[in-house]
N, C-alpha and C positions, 0 to 999 in steps of 0.2 A: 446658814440658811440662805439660800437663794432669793436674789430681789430682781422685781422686773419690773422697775419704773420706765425703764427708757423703753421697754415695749407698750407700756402702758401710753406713755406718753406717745409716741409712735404712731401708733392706734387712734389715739384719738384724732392727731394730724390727720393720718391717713383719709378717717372719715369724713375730710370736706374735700377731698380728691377725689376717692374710690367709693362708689357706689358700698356704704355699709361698712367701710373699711376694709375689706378683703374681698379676694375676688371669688370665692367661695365661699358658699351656706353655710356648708360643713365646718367651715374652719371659725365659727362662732363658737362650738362646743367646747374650742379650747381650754383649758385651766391652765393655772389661776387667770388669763386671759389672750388670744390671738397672739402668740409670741412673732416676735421680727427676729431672723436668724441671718448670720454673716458668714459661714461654710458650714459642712457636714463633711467629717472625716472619718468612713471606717462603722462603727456603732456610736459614734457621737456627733453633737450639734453643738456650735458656738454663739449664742446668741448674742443681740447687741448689748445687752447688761456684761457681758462677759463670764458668763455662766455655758462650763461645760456638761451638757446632758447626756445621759445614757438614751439612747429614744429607742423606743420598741413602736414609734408611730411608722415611721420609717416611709413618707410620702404615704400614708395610708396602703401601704403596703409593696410598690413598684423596688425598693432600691435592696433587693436579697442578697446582693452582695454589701452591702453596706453604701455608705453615703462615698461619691465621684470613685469607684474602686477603676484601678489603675489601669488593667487591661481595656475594661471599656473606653475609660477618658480617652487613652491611647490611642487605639482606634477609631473611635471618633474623629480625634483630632488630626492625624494624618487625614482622614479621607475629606473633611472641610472645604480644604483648596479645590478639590473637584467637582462641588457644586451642591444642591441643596434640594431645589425641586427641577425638576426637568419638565412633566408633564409628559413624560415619555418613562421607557422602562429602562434598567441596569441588572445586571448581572448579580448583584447582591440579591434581588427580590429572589430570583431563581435560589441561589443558593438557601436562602432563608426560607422557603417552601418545601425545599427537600429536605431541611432540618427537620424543622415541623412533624412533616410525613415519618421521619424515621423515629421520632419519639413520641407521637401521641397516635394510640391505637385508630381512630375512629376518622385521621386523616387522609381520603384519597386527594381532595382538591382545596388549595387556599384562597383566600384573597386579605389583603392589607388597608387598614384602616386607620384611623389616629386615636380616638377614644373607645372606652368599652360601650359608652351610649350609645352611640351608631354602630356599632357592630351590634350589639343587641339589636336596635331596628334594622338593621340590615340580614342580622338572620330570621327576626318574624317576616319580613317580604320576603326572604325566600322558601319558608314554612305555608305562608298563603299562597306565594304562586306556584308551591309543587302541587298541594292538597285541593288547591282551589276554595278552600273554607276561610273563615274570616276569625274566630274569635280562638283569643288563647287562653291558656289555665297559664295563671301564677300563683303562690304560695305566700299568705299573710306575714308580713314581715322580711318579705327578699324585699332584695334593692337593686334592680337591672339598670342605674338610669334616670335620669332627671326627663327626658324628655316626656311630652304631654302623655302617649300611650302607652307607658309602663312604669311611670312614678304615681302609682298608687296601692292604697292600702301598706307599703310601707312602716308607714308605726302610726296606725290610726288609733285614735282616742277608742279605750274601750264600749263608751256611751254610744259609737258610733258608728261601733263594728259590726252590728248583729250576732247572732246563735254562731257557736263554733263551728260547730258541721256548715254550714251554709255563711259566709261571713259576707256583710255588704262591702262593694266597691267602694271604696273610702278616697276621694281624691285627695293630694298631699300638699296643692298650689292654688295660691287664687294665682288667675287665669290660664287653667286648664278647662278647654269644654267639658259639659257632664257628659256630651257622647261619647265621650271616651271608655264610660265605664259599660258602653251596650257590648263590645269586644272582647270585656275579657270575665275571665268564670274564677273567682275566687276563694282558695282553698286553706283547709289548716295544711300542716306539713307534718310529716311522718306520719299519717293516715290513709293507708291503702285504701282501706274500704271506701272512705267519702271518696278518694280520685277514681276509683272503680264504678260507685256508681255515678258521680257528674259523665266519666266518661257515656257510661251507657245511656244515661239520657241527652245529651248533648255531642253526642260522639261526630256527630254528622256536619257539626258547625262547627268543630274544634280544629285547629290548623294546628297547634302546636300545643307542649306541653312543657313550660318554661322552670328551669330550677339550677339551683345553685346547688351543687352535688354534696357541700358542706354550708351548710347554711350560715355564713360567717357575717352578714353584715349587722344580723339582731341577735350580737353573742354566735360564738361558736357551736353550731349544735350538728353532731355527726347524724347522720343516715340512721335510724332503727336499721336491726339488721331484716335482710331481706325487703326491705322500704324500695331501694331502687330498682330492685332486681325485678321486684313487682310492678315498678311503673314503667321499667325497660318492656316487661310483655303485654303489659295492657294497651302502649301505645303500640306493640307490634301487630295486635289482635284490632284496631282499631282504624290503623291508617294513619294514625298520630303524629309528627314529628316530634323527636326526642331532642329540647335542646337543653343542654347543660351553660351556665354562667359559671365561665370557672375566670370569671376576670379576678378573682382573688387566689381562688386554690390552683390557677395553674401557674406549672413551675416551683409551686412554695410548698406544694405537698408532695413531689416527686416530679422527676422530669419528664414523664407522664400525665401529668398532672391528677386533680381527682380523680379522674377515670380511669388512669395506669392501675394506680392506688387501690381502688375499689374495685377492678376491674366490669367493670360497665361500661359498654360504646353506645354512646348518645347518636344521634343523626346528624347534630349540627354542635359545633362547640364556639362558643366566644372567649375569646384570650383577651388580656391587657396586663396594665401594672408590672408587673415582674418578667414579665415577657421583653424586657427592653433596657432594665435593670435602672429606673428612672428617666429615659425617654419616653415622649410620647409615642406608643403604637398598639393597635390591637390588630390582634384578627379572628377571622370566620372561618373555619375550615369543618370539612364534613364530606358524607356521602356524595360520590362522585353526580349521580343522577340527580341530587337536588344541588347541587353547587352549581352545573352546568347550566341552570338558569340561567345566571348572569354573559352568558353567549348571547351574540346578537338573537341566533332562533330563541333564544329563553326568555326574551323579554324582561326579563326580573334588571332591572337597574340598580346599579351599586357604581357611585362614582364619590368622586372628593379630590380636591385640587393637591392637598399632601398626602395622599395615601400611597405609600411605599417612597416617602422621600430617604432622602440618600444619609444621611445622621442617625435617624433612627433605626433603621434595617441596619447599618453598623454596627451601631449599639446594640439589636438581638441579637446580631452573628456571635457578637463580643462577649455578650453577657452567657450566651446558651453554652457557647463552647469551655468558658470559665466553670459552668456549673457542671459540665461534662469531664472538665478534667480531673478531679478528684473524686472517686467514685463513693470514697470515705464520708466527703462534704454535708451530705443530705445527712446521715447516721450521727454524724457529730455534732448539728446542730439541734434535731430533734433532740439528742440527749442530754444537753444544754438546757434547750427550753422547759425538758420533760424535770430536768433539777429544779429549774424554777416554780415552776407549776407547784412542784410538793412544799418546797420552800414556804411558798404563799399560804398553801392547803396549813404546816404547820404554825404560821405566825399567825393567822388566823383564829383557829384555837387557842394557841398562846396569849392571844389579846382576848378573847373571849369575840370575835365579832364573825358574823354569819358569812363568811368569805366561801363562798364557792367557786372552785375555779375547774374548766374544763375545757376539751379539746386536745392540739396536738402542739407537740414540740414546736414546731414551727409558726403555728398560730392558734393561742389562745384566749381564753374571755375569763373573764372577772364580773362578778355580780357579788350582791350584798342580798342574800336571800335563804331562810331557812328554809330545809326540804332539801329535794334528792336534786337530779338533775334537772336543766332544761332543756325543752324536748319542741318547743314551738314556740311561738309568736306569744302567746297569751302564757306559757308562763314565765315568759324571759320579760313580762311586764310586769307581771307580782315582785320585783327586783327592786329594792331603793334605791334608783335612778342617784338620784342629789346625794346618797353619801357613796357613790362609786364617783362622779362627780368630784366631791367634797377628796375624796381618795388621793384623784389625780390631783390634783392641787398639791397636798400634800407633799407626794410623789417627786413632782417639780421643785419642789422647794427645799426638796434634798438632794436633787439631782436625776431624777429621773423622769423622760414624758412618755408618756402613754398617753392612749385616747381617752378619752371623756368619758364614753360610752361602756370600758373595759375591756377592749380589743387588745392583745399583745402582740406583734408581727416582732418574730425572729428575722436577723440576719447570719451570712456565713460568716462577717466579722465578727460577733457577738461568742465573748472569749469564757472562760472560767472566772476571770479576774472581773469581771463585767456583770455574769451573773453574783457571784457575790456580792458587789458592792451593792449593785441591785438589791438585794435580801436584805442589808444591812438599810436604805435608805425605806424598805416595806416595812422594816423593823421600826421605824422611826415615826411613820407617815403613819402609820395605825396607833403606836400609842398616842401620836396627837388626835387623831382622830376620834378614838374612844373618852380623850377628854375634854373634847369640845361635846362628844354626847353627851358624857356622863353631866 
């Protein structure tokens, strides 16, 4: 069994230096607690207790090739000596725009950025100043973003959410203004009918219509069929701009990303995470007539002092073309994660504990919940939080991390030999776990 004293100990050091101990919210969730790590090689992690872990956290999703994989280091590292940020433009950016272009449907024009936060506000200003409108639809339980205008309703307390059909604005921070919540129009997900009618009675004030084409940050929950298809023509009937967050699903779900996949072209798409293969970078790419904003006549402002610096536009050149070079890659790991998935499904049962696991090869979700699937925000809440939680602990303590939450992100390093041991330590992590219930 795995011990983490010296991350423990760590941690607590850390917390008279580092605001809270880590420089992330998110990274509180951790089990057994906020681990300190000294490399990541491939599908594993070394932490400072000296404990090798299988991770399916994987940077919360950015490193699809596995943790420093070679070609990108490489490239990176050769191009260093030439500089960093300029403040001016390089020929990588070009090149890395035509990538783009040639693998994600819905790309006439890019622009580069460093987080998916600001590319998410970076595509709602340019959703208002094509439309001229102010307020956007999001969907209860996405996640676009920390920032004050689209970190809410998140994972609001159910006391606090209102009627499903109609769900209140839930803010997620103190100090975020309340007027934030005047802007946006708050929806369940996988519900035509409710986005049909908010559209028709709000149609006129709606600039955008915000989603994650896999709704992967509250549990993995795919699309009802026909769900997108319907929301692609309602904002066409509408005037709407269609933007998809595929800062998780692109790249992880096809080199197309969701929308290759699904086949649906959004108006506006936000990239990050795996787009860079663990560098910082996002982008914005879309409809030639609304991207053209950001032209002096367009008005629409999009700037940032590292956007398209020279390391990480390496790193996507690096990463993109790696994942391009084995057409096999994507097929092998899906079927990889698709063994595990049933694995889980059958140890499950076998432990007698309400394990539902759903999604796709390459990124999956784990809930502790009797019943069918989940399908939205509210019932990926009916889920025993604390013993998916209580899980990952477990988990780690046989060798393997996961998220808290029961997110699984596959990588292309992630072998046969990996998933089995995997199974063998869910094998372990659940009978402890049904005897700390029983």
């Amino acid at each position: 069994m795995a011990s983490f004293q010296q991350s423990m100990a760590m941690f607590a050091e850390a917390r008279r230096h580092v605001a809270g101990g880590t420089s992330s919210n998110v990274r509180y969730g951790d089990a057994p607690v906020p681990l300190f790590f000294e490399r990541g090689e491939g599908p594993r992690l070394h932490d400072v207790d000296g404990n090798v872990l299988i991770d399916y956290v994987l940077g919360n999703g950015p490193a699809i090739l596995g943790h420093a994989p070679a070609p990108v280091i490489a490239a990176v590292a050769a191009a260093l000596a030439n500089g960093q940020a300029f403040a001016g433009q390089f020929e990588g950016e070009m090149r890395l725009a035509r990538k783009l272009k040639s693998l994600v449907p819905s790309a006439d024009l890019v622009r580069l950025s460093i987080s998916g936060s600001e590319a998410v506000h970076g595509a709602l200003r340019l959703a208002r100043g094509f439309t001229g409108r102010t307020k956007y639809v999001k969907f209860e339980g996405q996640y676009h973003g920390w920032l004050d205008n689209v970190f809410i309703s998140t994972k609001p307390g159910l006391n606090e959410a209102g009627a499903r059909e109609s769900p209140e604005p839930v803010l997620m921070s103190r100090g975020q203004p309340p007027r934030v919540k005047d802007e946006v129009i708050v929806l369940p997900w996988n519900d035509l009918d409710v986005l049909a009618k908010a559209l028709a009675r709000h149609g006129p004030e709606i600039a955008a219509v915000m989603t994650e084409p896999v709704m992967c940050n509250c549990g993995v929950i795919p699309p009802q069929p026909g769900y997108l298809e319907g929301m692609r023509q309602l904002c066409d009937e509408t005037g709407t701009v269609l933007i998809f967050d595929e800062v998780i699903t692109g790249f992880r779900l096809g080199l197309g990303g969701a929308q290759g996949r699904l086949g649906i072209r959004p108006d506006l798409t936000v990239f990050a995470k795996a787009i860079a293969g663990g560098f910082p970078l996002s982008a914005i790419l879309g409809r030639r007539d609304i991207m053209e904003l950001v032209e002096p006549a367009g008005q629409v402002v999009h700037s940032g002092t590292y956007n398209g610096s020279m390391p990480s536009v390496i790193a996507a050149l690096a990463t993109l073309e790696a994942l391009a070079a084995d057409p096999d890659a994507y097929r092998r790991m899906e079927s990889r994660g698709e063994r595990l998935m049933e694995g889980l499904r059958r140890l499950g049962r076998q432990h007698r504990q309400p394990l539902l696991v759903q999604g796709y090869g390459a990124i999956f979700s784990t809930f502790f919940l009797d019943g069918g699937a989940v399908t939205d925000f509210r019932t990926a809440a009916l889920a025993d939080s604390a013993r998916m939680t209580a899980f990952a602990g477990e988990l780690a303590a046989n060798g393997v991390r996961t998220t808290a939450r029961g997110v699984w992100f596959l990588s292309m390093a992630h072998g046969d030999a990996e998933i089995d041991a995997t199974l063998d330590a869910a094998d372990r992590a659940l009978g402890a776990l049904g005897r700390k219930v029983a």
